[in-house]
Each structure stands twice: as structure tokens, then as C-alpha cells.
C-alpha positions in Angstrom: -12.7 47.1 15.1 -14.2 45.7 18.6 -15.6 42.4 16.1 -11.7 41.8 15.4 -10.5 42.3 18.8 -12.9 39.6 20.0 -12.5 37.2 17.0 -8.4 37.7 17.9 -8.7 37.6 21.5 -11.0 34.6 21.3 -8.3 32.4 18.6 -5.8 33.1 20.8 -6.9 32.2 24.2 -8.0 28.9 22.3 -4.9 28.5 20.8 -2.9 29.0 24.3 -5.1 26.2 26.1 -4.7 23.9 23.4 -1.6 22.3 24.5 -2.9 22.1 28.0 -6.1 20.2 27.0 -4.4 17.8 24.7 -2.5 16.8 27.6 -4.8 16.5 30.0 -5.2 12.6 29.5 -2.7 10.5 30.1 -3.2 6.4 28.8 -3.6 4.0 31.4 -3.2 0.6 29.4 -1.1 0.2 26.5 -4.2 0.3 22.9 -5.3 -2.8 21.5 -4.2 -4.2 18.7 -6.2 -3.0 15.5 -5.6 -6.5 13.9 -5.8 -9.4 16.4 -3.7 -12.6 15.1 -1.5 -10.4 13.5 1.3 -9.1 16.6 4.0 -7.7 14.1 4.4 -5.0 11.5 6.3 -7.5 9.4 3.4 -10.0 9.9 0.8 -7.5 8.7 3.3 -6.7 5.4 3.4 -10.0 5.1 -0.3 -10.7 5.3 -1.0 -7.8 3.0 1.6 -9.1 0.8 0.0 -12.5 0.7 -3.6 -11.1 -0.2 -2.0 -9.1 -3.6 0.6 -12.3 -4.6 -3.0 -14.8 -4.5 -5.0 -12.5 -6.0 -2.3 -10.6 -8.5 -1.1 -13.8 -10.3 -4.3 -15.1 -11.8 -5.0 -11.7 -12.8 -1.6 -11.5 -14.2 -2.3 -15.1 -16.1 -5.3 -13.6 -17.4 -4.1 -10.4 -18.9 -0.9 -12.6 -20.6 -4.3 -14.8 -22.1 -5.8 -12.0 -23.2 -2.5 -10.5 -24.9 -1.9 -13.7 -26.4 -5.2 -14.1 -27.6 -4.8 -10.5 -29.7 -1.0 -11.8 -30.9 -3.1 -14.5 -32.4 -6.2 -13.1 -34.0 -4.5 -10.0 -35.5 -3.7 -11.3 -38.7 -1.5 -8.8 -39.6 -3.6 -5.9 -38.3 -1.4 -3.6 -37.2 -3.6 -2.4 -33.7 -4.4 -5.7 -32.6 -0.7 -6.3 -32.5 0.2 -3.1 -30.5 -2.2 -3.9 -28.0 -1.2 -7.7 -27.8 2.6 -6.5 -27.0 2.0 -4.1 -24.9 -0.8 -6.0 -22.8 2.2 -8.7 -22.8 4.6 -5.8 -21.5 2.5 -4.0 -18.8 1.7 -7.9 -17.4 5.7 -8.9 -17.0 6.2 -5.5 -15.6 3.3 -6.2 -12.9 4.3 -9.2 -12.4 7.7 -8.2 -11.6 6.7 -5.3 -9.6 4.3 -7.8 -7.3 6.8 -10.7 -7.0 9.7 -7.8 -6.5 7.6 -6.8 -3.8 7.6 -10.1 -1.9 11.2 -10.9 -2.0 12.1 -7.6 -1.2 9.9 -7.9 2.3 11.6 -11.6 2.8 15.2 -9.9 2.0 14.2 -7.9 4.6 12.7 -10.2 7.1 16.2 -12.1 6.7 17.9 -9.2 7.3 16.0 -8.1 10.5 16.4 -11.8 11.4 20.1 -12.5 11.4 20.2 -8.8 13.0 18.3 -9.2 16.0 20.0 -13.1 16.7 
């Protein structure tokens, strides 16, 4: 009984300072920026954006290849032509999904644009 009343009695006078210690700080200078040459949200999508577009589209190429290369050798075989289409499916869908991506972020960069003008 005495072991709970000091466990309780213990959470709750931590549990009352807690709001006074969080706030016990207060900044002095604005932070940092986490990404230097980067100064905008928008400019960090777009950066991040970027990075996937150059590296999505030769993998993109690459699965089509490979697709088209089962399409060819499956002379008739019934699997090899399953995974041929649907290697060529899942590729148009990424591909669409990737470039969707971008002109969705430059809809929306126009949008903020003629906005804030």
C-alpha cells in the first residue's frame, strides 16, 4: 500500500512540473535551416521531386525493357506472357504516379504563385 502511494505521489508531482519545465526555455534566435540552399518548402518538394523524376525514369525504361523482352521470348508460353503485361502495366502506372506527382507540385506552385501576386 505505502509502495503505491509513493509510486502515485511520485508520477504525479512529475506530471504537475512537466508543463513548467518544458517552458522554462524560451528561443533566442529563430533555428537554422536543416537544408542550407534550400529556403522554401516548395523548394525542398521540388528538390525531392527532382531526385525521384532522374532517378525514376531510367528505372522505369528499364522495367518496360525488361517487359518487352518477356513479350518477346515467350513464344506462346502462357507465364512469360503474364509477366511481360503486367511488368508493362505496373511501369505506366509508376510512371504515371511519378510524373503525376511533378505536375501536380507545379499546378500547385502556379497556383500559390498567381495567389500571392
Amino acid at each position: 500500500m505505502n509502495n503505491i502511494f509513493t509510486r502515485s505521489a511520485l508520477y504525479l508531482t512529475i506530471v504537475s512540473f512537466s508543463p513548467l519545465l518544458a517552458s522554462a526555455q524560451q528561443a533566442t534566435a529563430p533555428l537554422p535551416s536543416p537544408t542550407p540552399g534550400i529556403p522554401t518548402l516548395y523548394a525542398f518538394v521540388q528538390a525531392i521531386l527532382s531526385i525521384i523524376v532522374k532517378v525514376g525514369i531510367p528505372i522505369i525504361v528499364i522495367f518496360i525493357v525488361f517487359a518487352g523482352f518477356h513479350l518477346l521470348t515467350a513464344q506462346g508460353n502462357e507465364e512469360k506472357l503474364k509477366v511481360g503485361k503486367r511488368s508493362i502495366v505496373w511501369a505506366v502506372i509508376g510512371a504515371a504516379v511519378i510524373l503525376g506527382a511533378w505536375a501536380l507540385s507545379v499546378a500547385i506552385q502556379g497556383t500559390v504563385n498567381i495567389i500571392t501576386v
